[in-house]
Steps between C-alpha positions, in 0.01 A plus 500: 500500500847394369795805520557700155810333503372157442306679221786645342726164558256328295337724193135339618251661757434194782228338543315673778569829271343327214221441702401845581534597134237232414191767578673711194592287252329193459662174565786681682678626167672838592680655180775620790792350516751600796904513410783713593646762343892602486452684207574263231180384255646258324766213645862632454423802273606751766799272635652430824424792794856662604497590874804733453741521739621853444966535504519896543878460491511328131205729391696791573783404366383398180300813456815701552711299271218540200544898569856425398436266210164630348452853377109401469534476879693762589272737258185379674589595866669809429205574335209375769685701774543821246150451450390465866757735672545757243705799579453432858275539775229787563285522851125582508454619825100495549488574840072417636371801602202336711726321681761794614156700552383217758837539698471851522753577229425812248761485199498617158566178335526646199790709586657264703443217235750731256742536760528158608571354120742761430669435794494127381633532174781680599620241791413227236720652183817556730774248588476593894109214493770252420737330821795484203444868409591385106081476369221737548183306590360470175761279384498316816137417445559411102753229647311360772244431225759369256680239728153392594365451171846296441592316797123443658572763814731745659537660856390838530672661796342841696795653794464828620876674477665747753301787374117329520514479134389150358700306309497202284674194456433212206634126583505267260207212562858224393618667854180363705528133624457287813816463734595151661343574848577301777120320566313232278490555093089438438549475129551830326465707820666521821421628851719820611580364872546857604129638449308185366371562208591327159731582240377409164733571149624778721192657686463526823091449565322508793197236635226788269746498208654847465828534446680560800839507338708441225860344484724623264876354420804669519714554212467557133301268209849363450517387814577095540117398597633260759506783755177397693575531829303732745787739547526548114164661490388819612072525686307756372232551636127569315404827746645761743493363847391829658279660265371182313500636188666288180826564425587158293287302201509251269420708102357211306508456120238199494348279791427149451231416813463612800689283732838598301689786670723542205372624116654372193635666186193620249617273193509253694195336285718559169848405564462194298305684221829765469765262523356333202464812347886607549606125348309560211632837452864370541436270248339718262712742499840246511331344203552778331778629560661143449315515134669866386828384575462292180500666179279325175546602152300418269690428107347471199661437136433716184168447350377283798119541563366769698790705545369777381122590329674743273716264311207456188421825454923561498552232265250631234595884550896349417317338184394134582809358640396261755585195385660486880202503676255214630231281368173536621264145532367531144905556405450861378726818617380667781587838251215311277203489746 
């Protein structure tokens, strides 16, 4: 029996197929008809398919230029991370009493559930959660969520200071890129010659795809961006080498698919749509303004028609003088009608 291939490649069922439906429908007539489907009913309705190639540079870029030059945009994010963060953080700690019974552990969750949130809330509304010392952790978090609403991604940073006290550091995702390492380019990622594993847009993943670490460039967002050696960035890496925990992560605003390590800005679908919105708006509003910059005034002479509705009930009260005023189309007074 022919491949469904050859049965797609041609619209028509073969012959040996036709055969077997001969016992069903007589004379070998089958109301099936075998064709492929992208999606698209009716030739060129839907268009051409776009296999996008996704720039996360340009993307972010452009998103953080529109927060400049659109108050629509810059409304709409401070409001989804308003809306998502709020005033901050709060911890449910739940902790499963079945489980700390099997281990032999006797707690009064309850009790220790209130201590462990109000312990939380005051690490996470003071400035000492924060590597800087200048934001409580609330703010931090409202941040984190802004910048990766805007620019597609930040860095979120976890060190534990002097005193065991955890602190955190933000990194701008524009900071994140792939050095020029010293082993073959393979497209958009390279090999790290020192542990193996590839570098893509700035990630350091390993053969099972977890981030392993993440290199971050030195400097400012003014810096030139033709600093790409390997000693102009500084490895962070994605977990504590002795305890294994995470202490570094990628906070997304929106992911594309799954094989792309970096997210893109949320109006990213819409950045056409409010461009065109702010050019009509500039020339809506410079329209007019340009049109109240010129004065019209309107002159009429004595007695000319419709200047004023009054003017025949004037004329007779002042005793039928108005030979001044206009004909109508029979060529009567308008103080006669």
């Amino acid at each position: 029996m022919s491949s469904l291939a050859d049965m797609f490649s041609s619209g028509t069922p073969t012959a040996d197929i036709q055969a077997s439906w001969g016992s069903f429908y007589p004379g070998g007539y089958s109301p099936i008809h075998y064709m492929p489907f992208d999606g698209e009913r009716n030739a060129g309705q839907a268009g051409p398919i776009n296999k996008y190639i996704l720039d996360n540079v340009a993307l972010s870029l452009r998103s953080w230029q529109m927060l400049l030059e659109s108050e629509l945009v810059q409304i709409g994010i401070s409001r989804l991370a308003m809306w998502e963060i709020g005033s901050g953080l709060k911890l449910r700690c739940e902790p499963d009493k079945n489980v700390l019974k099997a281990s032999g552990i006797n707690l009064d969750t309850q009790q220790f559930s209130k201590q462990i949130e109000s312990l939380f809330n005051l690490y996470a509304g003071s400035p000492i959660s924060d590597r800087s010392g200048m934001e409580s952790l609330h703010k931090k978090i409202y941040q984190a969520k802004k910048n990766a609403l805007i620019g597609g991604d930040c860095l979120f940073i976890v060190n534990i200071d002097d005193e065991g006290i955890p602190v955190v550091t933000l990194v701008d995702g524009d900071h994140i890129g792939t050095p020029l390492m010293a082993s073959a380019n393979l497209g958009v990622d390279q090999i790290n010659p020192a542990t193996g594993n590839i570098i893509r847009q700035g990630v350091e993943i390993d053969e099972r795809g977890q981030h392993i670490a993440y290199w971050v460039r030195k400097g400012n967002q003014y810096t030139a961006d033709t600093v790409v050696n390997w000693d102009c960035y500084d490895r962070i890496k994605a977990r504590d080498t002795a305890t294994g925990f995470v202490r570094a992560f990628l906070f997304y605003g929106l992911r594309y698919r799954l094989s792309d390590v970096r997210g893109i800005p949320v109006i990213t679908v819409c950045m056409e749509t409010c461009r065109q919105l702010e050019l009509y708006k500039e020339a809506t509003v410079g329209g007019a303004v340009e049109r109240a910059k010129i004065a019209i005034v309107g002159e009429f002479e004595l007695g000319a028609t419709n200047t004023n509705p009054f003017n025949a009930h004037m004329s007779k009260a002042s005793g039928g003088a108005h030979s001044d005023l206009p004909k109508d189309i029979n060529y009567k007074d308008f103080a006669n009608t």
